[in-house]
N, C-alpha and C positions, 0 to 999 in steps of 0.2 A: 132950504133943505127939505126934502121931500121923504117920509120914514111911513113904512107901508105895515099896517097891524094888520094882525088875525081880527076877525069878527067877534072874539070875546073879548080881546084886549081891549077891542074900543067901546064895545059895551061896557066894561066895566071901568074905562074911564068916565065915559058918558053917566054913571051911575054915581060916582065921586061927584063928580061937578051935581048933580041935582040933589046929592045932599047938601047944597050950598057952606062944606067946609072948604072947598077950594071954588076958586073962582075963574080960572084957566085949565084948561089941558096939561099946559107947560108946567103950571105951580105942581097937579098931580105928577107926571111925569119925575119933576125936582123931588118931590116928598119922595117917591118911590127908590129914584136910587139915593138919595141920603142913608134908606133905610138899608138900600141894598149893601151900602160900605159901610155901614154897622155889622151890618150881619157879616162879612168877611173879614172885618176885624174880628168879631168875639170868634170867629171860625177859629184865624190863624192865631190864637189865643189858645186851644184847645190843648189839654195835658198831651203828653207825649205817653206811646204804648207802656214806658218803665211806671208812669205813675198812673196809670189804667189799671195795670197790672196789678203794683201797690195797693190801691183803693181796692179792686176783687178780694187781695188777699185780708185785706182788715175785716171788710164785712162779711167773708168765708169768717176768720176768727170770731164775731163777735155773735155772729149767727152759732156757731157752734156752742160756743159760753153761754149763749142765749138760752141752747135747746139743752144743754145740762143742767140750766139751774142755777148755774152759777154768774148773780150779775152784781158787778163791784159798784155800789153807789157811793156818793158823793153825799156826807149826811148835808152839809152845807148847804147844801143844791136844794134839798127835799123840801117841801111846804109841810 
């Protein structure tokens, strides 16, 4: 198989291998996309808009109790 890079991409594979953590092209390449279906897992992983939404509206609340003065501690918590 024959796979054609830009001029950066291969520089900066070229740059992995001479930090001597990888020792092939192919091993950088493998690291690369293991990370890549990492990261598209924690993607499709991502809250849905209703609890985006949720999470705005707490810290609208808490910011606002904040800037009143009003803050509920936990004596238990306290040092």
């Amino acid at each position: 198989m024959t796979i054609v890079l830009k001029p950066e991409t291969y520089r900066a594979i070229l740059e992995k291998l001479k930090s001597d953590r990888y020792s092939t092209a192919d091993e950088v390449v493998q690291t690369a996309l293991k990370l890549l279906e990492e990261r598209d897992r924690l993607l499709d992983q991502q809250p849905n808009p209703t609890s985006i939404e949720e999470f705005h509206a707490k810290v609208k609340e808490l910011t606002d109790t904040f800037s009143e003065g009003i803050v509920a501690v936990d004596p238990t918590t306290v040092a």
